[in-house]
C-alpha positions as CSV (number, residue, x, y, z in Angstrom):
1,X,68.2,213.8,131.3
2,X,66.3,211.7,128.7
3,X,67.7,211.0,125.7
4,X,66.9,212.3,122.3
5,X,66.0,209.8,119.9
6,X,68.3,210.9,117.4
7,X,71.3,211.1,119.2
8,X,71.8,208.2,121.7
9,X,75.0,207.2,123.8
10,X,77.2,205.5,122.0
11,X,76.5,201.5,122.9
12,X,72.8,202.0,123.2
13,X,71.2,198.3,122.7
14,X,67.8,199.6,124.0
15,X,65.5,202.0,125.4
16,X,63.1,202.5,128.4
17,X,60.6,205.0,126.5
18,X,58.9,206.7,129.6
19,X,55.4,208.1,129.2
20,X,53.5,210.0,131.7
21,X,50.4,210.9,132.4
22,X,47.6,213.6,132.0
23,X,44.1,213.9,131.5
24,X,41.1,213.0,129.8
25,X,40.2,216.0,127.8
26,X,42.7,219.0,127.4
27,X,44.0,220.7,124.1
28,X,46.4,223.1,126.8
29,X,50.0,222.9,125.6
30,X,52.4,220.0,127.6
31,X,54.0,221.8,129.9
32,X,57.9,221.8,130.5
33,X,57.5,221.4,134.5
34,X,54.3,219.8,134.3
35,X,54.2,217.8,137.6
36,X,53.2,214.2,135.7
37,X,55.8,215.0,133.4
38,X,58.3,215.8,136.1
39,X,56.9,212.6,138.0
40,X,58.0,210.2,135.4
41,X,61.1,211.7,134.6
42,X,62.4,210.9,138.2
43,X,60.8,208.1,138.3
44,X,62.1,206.4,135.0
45,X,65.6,207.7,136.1
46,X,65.4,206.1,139.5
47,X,64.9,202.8,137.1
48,X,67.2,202.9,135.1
49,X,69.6,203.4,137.8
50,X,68.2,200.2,139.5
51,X,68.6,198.1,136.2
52,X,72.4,199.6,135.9
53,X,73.1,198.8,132.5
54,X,74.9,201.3,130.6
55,X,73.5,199.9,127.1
56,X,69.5,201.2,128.4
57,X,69.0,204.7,127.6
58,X,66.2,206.5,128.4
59,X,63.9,208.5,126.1
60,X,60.7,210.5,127.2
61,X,57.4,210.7,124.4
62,X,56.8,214.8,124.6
63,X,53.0,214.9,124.3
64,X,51.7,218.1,122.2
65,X,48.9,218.4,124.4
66,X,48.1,217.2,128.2
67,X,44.7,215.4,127.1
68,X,43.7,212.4,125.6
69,X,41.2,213.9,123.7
70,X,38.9,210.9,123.0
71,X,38.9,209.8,119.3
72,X,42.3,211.6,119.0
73,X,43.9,209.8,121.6
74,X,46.5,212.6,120.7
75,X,49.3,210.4,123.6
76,X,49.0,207.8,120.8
77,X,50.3,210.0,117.9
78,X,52.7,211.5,119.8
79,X,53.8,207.9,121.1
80,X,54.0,206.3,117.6
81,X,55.6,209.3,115.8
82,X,58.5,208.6,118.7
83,X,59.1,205.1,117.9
84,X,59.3,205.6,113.9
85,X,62.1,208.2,114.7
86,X,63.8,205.7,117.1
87,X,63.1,203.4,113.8
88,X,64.6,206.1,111.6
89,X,67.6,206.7,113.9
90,X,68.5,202.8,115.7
91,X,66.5,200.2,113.7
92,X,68.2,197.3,115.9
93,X,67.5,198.9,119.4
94,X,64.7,197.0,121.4
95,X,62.0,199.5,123.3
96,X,60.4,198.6,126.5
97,X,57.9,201.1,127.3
98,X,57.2,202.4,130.8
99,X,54.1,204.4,131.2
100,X,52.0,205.6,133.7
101,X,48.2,206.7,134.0
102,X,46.9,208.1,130.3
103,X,50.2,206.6,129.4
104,X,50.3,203.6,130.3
105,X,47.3,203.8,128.1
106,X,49.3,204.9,125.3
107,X,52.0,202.5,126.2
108,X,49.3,199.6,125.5
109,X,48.1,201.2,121.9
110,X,52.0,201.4,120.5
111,X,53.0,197.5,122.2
112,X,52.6,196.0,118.9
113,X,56.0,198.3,117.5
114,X,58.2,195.6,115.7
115,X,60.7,197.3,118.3
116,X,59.1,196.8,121.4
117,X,60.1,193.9,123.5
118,X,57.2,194.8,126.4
119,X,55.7,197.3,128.5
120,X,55.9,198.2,132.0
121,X,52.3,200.0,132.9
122,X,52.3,201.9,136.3
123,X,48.1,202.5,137.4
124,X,47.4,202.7,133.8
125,X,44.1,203.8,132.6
126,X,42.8,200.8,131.1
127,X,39.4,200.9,128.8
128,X,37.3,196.9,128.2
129,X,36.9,198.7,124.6
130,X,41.0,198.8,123.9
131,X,42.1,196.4,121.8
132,X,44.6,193.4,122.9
133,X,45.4,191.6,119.8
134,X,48.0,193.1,118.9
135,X,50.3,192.5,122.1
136,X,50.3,188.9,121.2
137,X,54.3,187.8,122.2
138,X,54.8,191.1,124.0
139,X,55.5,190.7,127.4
140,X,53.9,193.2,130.0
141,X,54.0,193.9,133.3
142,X,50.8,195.6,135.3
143,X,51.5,197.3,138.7
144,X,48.5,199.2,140.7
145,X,47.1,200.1,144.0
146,X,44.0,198.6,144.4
147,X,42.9,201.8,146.8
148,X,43.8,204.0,143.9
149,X,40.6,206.5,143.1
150,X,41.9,207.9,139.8
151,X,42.5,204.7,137.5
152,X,40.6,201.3,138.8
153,X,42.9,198.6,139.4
154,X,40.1,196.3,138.6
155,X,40.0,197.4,135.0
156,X,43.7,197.0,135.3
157,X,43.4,193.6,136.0
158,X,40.9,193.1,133.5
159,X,43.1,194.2,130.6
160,X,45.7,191.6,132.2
161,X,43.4,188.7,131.1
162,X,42.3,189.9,128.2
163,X,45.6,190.5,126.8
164,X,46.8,186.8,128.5
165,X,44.3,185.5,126.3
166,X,45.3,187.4,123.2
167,X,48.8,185.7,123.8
168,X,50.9,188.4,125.5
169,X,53.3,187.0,128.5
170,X,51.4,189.5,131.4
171,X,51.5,189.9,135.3
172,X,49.7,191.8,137.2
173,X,50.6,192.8,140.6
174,X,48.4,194.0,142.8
175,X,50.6,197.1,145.1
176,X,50.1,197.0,148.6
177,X,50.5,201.3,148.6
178,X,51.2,204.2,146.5
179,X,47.7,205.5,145.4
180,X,48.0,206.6,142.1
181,X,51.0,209.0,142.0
182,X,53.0,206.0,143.7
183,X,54.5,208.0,146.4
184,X,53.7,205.8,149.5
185,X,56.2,202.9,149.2
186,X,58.2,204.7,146.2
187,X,61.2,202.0,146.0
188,X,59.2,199.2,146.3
189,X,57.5,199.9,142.7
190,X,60.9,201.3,141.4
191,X,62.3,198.1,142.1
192,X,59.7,196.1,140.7
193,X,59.3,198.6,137.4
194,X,63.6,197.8,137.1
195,X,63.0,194.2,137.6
196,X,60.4,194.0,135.2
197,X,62.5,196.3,132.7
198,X,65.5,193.7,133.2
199,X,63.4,190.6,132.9
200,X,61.9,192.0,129.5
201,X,65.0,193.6,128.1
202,X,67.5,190.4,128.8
203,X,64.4,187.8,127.8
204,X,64.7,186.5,131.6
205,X,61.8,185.1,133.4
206,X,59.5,188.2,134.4
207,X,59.5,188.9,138.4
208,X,58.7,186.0,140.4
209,X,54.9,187.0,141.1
210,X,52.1,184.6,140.2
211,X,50.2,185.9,137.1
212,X,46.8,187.2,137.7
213,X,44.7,183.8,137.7
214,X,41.3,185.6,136.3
């Protein structure tokens, strides 16, 4: 189970901060045993497992609501009120965000936290309107199917150079299958997420995958 962000294990010297996904518009409560929820929760525990070090503890952003909501971008609030607790309750403890869909969106608005080291985006819903400037020296790591039909991995990849150019360390890596809920091929993007978590977390070289050359 997740961590709470006031009471992590004992050696904690950073955090995978897993956000899932949801929808464009809906003010309906976040479900307990909502299946994107559920999703990330085995998924970002079938990391950490992979990265095996006892000093990563994972923490989940609980969304008040499943939507993004437009102007609200409510996954944001809920995303930035989590990281000024972990502030509040481990000021030393570097974040590497793993998100996936709506948030890997959210991951991308909250990359410029003083404590975030990088992000980890899994088919993230990416926008040409965000903004990029602010993940200058963050280090990021893009991973989507370029069949998926939910979130385009185009816009993916155009986020990827735009935030290159803005000064943030990025690869993109186009999966060879999963769709968008990553089910076909499972391991191979847990392994690659853990890899990517290690890279970021120990300052290491990212994955040995040539950066998107757009």
């Amino acid at each position: 189970m997740p961590a709470r962000t006031d009471r992590l294990p004992s050696g904690t010297r950073s955090v995978l901060l897993v956000l899932h996904g949801g929808r464009a518009r809906s003010l309906a409560p976040q479900s307990r045993l909502g299946l994107a929820r559920l999703r990330m929760r085995a998924f970002g525990a079938a990391v950490r497992r992979r990265v095996a070090d006892p000093s990563l503890a994972e923490v989940e952003v609980k969304y008040r609501y499943r939507g993004w909501n437009g102007a609200h971008a409510h996954p944001v609030a809920d995303a930035d009120r989590t990281l000024r607790e972990l502030a509040a309750h481990a000021p030393g403890v570097g974040v590497v965000l793993l998100g996936h869909s709506m948030g890997g969106r959210a991951a991308l608005a909250v990359a410029g936290h003083p404590q975030v080291l990088g992000a980890v985006l899994l088919a993230p819903w990416c926008e040409p309107g965000d903004p990029v400037e602010h993940l200058r020296g963050r280090r990021l790591v893009l991973l989507h199917d370029p069949s998926d039909r939910v979130t385009g991995a185009g816009a993916s990849r155009a986020l990827a150079a735009r935030a290159r150019r803005a000064g943030a360390d990025v690869r993109f890596v186009a999966m060879p299958r999963g769709g968008h809920a990553m089910i076909g091929g499972a391991r191979t993007w847990q392994s690659l997420a853990a890899r990517s978590v290690t890279a970021i977390t120990t300052g290491g070289p990212l994955p040995d995958l040539p950066p998107d050359a757009s």
